[in-house]
C-alpha positions as CSV (number, residue, x, y, z in Angstrom):
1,X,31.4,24.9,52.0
2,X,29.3,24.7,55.2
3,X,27.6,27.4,55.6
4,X,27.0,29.3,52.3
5,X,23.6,30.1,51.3
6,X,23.6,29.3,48.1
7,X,21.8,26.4,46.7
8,X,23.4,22.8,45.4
9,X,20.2,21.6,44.1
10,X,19.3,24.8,41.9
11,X,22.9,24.8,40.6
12,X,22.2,20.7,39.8
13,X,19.0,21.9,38.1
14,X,20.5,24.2,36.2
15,X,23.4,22.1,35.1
16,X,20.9,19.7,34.1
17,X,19.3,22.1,31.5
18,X,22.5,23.2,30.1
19,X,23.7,19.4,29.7
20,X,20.8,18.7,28.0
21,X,21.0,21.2,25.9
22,X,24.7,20.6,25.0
23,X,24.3,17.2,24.2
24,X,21.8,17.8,20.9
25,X,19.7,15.3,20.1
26,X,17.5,14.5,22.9
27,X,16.3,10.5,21.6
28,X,19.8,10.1,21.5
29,X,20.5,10.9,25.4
30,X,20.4,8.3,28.2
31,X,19.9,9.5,31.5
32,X,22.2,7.3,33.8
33,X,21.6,6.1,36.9
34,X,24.7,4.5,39.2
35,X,25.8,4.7,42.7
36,X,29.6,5.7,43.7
37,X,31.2,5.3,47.3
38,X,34.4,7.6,48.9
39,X,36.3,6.1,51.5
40,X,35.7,8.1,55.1
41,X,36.1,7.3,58.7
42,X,35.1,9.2,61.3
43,X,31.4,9.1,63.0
44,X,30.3,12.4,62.8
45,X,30.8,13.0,58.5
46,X,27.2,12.5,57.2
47,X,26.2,9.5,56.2
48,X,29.1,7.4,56.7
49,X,29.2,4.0,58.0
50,X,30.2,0.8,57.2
51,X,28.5,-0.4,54.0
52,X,29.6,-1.9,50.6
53,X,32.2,-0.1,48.9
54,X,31.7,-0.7,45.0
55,X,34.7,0.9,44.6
56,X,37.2,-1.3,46.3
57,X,34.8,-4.5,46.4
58,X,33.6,-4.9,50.2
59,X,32.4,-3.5,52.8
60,X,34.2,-0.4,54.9
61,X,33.3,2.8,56.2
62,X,32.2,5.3,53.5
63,X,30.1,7.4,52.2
64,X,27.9,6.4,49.2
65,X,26.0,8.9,46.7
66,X,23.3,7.9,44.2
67,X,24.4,9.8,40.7
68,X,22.1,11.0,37.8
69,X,24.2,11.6,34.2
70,X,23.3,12.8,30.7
71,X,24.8,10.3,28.1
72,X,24.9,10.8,24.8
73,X,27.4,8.8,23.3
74,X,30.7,9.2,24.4
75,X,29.7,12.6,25.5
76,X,28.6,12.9,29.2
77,X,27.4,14.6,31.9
78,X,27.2,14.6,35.9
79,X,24.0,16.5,36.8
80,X,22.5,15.4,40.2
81,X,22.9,13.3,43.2
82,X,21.4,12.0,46.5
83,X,23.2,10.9,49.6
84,X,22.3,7.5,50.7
85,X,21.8,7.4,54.6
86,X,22.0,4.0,56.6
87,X,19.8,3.1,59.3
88,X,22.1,4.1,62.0
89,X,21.7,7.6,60.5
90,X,18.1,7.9,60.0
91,X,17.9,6.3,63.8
92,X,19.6,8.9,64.9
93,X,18.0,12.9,64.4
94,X,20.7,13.8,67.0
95,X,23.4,12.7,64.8
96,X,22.1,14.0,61.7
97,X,20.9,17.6,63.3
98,X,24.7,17.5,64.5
99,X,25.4,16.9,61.0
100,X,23.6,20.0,59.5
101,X,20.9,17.7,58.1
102,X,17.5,19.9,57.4
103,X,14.1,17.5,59.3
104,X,13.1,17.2,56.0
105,X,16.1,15.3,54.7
106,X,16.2,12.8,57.6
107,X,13.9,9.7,55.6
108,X,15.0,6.2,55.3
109,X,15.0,5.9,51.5
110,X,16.8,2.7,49.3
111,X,18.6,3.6,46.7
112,X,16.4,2.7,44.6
113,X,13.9,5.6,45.6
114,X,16.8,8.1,45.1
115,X,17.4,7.0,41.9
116,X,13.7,7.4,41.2
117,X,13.7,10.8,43.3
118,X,16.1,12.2,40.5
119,X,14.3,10.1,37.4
120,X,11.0,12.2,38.6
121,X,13.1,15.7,39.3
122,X,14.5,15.8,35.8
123,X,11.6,15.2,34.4
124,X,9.7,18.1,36.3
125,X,12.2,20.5,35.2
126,X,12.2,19.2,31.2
127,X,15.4,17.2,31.0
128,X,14.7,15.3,27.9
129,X,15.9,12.3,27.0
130,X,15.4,8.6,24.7
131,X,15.7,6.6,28.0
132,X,16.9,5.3,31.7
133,X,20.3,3.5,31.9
134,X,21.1,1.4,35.0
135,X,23.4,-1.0,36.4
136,X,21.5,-4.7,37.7
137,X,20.9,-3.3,41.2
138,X,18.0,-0.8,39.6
139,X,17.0,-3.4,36.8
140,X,16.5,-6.1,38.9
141,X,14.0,-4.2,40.6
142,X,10.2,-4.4,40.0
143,X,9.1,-1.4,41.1
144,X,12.1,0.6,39.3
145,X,11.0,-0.5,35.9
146,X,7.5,-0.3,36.7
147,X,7.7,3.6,37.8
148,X,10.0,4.3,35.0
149,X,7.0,2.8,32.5
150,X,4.4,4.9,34.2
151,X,6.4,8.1,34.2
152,X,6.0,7.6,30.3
153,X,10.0,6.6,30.1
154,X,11.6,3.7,28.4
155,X,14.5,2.1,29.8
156,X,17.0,-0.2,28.9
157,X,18.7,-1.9,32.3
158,X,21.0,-4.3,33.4
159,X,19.3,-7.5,35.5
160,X,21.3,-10.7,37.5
161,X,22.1,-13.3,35.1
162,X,20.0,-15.7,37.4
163,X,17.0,-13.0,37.2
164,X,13.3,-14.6,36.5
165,X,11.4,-12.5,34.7
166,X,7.9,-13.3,33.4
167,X,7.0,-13.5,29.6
168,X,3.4,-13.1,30.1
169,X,2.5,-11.5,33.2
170,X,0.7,-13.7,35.5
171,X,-3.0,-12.5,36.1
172,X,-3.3,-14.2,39.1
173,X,-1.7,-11.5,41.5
174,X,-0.4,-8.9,39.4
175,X,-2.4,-6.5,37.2
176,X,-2.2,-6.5,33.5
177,X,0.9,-4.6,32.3
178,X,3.0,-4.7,28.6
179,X,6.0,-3.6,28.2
180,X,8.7,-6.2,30.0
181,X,10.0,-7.9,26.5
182,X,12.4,-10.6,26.2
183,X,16.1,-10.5,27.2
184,X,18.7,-8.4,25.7
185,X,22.2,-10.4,26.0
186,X,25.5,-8.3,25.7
187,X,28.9,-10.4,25.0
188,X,32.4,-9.1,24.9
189,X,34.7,-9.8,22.2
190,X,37.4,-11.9,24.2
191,X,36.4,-15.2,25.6
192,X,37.1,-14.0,29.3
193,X,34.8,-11.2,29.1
194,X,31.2,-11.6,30.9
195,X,28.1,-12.1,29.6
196,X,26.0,-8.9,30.4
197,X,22.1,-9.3,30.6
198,X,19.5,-6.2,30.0
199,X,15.6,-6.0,30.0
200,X,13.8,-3.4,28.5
201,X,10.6,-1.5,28.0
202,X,11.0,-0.9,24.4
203,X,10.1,-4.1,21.6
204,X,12.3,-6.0,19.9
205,X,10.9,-4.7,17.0
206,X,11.3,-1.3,17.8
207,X,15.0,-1.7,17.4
208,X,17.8,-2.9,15.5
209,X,20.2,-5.2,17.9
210,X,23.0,-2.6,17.0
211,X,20.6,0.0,18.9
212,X,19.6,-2.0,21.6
213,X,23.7,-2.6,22.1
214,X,24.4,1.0,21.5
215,X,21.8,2.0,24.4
216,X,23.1,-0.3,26.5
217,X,26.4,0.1,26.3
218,X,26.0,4.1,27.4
219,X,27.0,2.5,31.2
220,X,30.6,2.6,30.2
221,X,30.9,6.3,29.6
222,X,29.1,7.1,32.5
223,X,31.5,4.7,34.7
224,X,34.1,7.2,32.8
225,X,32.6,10.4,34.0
226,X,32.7,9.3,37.6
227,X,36.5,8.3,36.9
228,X,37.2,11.0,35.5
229,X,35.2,13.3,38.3
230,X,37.2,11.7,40.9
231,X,40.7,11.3,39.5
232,X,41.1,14.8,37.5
233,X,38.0,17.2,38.8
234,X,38.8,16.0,42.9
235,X,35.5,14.1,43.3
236,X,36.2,12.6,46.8
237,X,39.3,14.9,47.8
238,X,37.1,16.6,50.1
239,X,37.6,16.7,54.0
240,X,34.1,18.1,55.0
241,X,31.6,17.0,57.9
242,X,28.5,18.4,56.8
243,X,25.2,17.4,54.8
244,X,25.2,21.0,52.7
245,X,29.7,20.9,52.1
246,X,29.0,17.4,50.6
247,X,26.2,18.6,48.1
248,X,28.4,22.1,47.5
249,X,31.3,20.2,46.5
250,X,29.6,17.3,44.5
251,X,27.6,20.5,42.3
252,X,30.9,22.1,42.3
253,X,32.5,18.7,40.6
254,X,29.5,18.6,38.2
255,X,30.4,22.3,37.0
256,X,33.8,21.7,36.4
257,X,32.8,18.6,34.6
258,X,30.3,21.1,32.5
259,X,33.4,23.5,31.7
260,X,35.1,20.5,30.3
261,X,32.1,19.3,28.4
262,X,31.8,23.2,27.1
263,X,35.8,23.1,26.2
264,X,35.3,19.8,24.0
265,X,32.6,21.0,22.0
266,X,34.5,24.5,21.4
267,X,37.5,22.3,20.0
268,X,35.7,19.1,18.8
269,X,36.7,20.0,15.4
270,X,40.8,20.6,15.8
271,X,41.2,18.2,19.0
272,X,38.6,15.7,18.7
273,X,40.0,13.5,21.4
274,X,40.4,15.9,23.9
275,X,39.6,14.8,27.6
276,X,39.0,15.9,31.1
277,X,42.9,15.6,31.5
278,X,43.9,17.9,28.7
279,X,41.5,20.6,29.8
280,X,42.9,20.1,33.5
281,X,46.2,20.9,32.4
282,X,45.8,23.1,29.8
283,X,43.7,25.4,32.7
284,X,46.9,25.2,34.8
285,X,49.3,26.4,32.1
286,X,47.3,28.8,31.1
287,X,46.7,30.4,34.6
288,X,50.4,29.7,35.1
289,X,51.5,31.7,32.1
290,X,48.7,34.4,32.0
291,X,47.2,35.1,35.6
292,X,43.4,34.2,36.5
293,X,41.3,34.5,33.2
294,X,38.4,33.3,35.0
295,X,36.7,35.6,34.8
296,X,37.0,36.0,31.1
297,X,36.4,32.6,30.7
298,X,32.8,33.3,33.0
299,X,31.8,35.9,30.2
């Protein structure tokens, strides 16, 4: 995991492609952006420290990725990731040569900028798609929606509920710009459930609300991909050290998830409800019962 040559990124790349491709219709494919953290101690594992934890709610030491998926209904798709690096890394070349981190690598970057480091990547190698998908953290950001509009993208994000956000864009320090509309409000069905809030680049009039609730609404099957990832395909049961083990093993995780992916579409029509769980389990009894088939399975 260490020290093979080959390359995480160009496996992420081409995972990307095939994704893409598996999904169908492009319009109808959000690309998802959302960060995810694995509990770690120890000073020398890359890029851990104490930071927040979405996971558990608080802050503890762990390391946190930034994750790219393909959405396309309930259909989805792991395809690329950054690590995020605290200052206490990026302070410290020592600590990060120590940790098999390339010069090149060692740049203090927000989460944010990953996220737009993998928006930009997919589209250089022709991931197509109808939009961008994130959580308030992204959408609450100028500069994320901005870039996203002048990479030619549309987006449909989730903002603060005590967000400001301008109707008309104010001339008097900001240039002119269209494209922020009006609110998008998302409700639950039971009382209890929170009021969601979205802003988009796309016109009211461009879409039905069923649409705008439908794009919207791709967040949750995403949030089941990295559930998924880390319960059934083993996610964060990894004991490495290194910067290249932790992209090996999260490109690894993505092409298992892509064998799955493969699996439901072979069977959509006889097992329409088939998940990551099933395909787990069916791959033990089968290995079980008939010896490795991988390669078989390869062709």
């Amino acid at each position: 995991m260490c020290d093979s040559p080959w390359s995480a990124q160009a496996l992420m790349r081409k995972l990307s492609r095939d994704t893409n491709a598996l999904l169908g219709d492009y319009t109808q494919q959000s690309l998802c952006i959302d960060e995810s953290s694995n509990g770690k101690a120890g000073k020398n594992s890359v890029g851990v420290s104490r930071q927040h934890n979405g996971n558990l709610g608080k802050v503890d030491n762990c390391q946190t990725g930034v994750y790219a998926f393909l959405c396309s209904g309930n259909k989805v798709g792991i395809i690329d990731t950054r690590l995020f690096l605290p200052d206490q890394w990026v302070d410290d070349p020592q600590r990060c040569k120590k940790a098999g981190m390339p010069k090149e690598a060692i740049v203090k970057k927000t989460k944010i900028e990953l996220a737009l480091d993998m928006i930009r990547e997919s589209i250089e190698i022709g991931v197509k798609y109808g939009w961008v998908n994130a959580d308030g953290l992204y959408g609450s950001s100028y500069n994320f929606c901005k870039t996203i509009e002048e990479l030619g993208k549309d987006f449909v994000v989730g903002v603060n509920r005590d967000q400001q956000v301008y109707l008309q864009i104010p001339k008097s320090f900001l240039p002119e710009f269209k494209g922020l509309g009006r609110k998008i409000i998302r409700k639950g069905f039971k009382k209890t459930d929170p009021v969601k809030f979205s802003i988009s680049s796309i016109a009211l009039n461009e879409r039905t609300i069923q649409q705008f609730a439908f794009m919207q609404g791709q967040r949750y099957w995403e949030q089941r991909a990295l559930g998924e990832g880390k319960g059934e395909l083993g996610m964060a049961d990894y004991q490495v050290r290194k910067y290249n083990a932790w992209f090996h093993h999260q490109a690894l995780v993505m092409l298992a998830m892509q064998f799955v992916n493969k699996k439901k579409y072979e069977f959509k029509e006889d097992l329409p409800l088939l998940s990551v769980r099933d395909v787990r389990l069916l791959l033990i009894t089968t290995l079980k019962e008939q010896g490795t088939q991988m390669e078989k399975e390869i062709d």
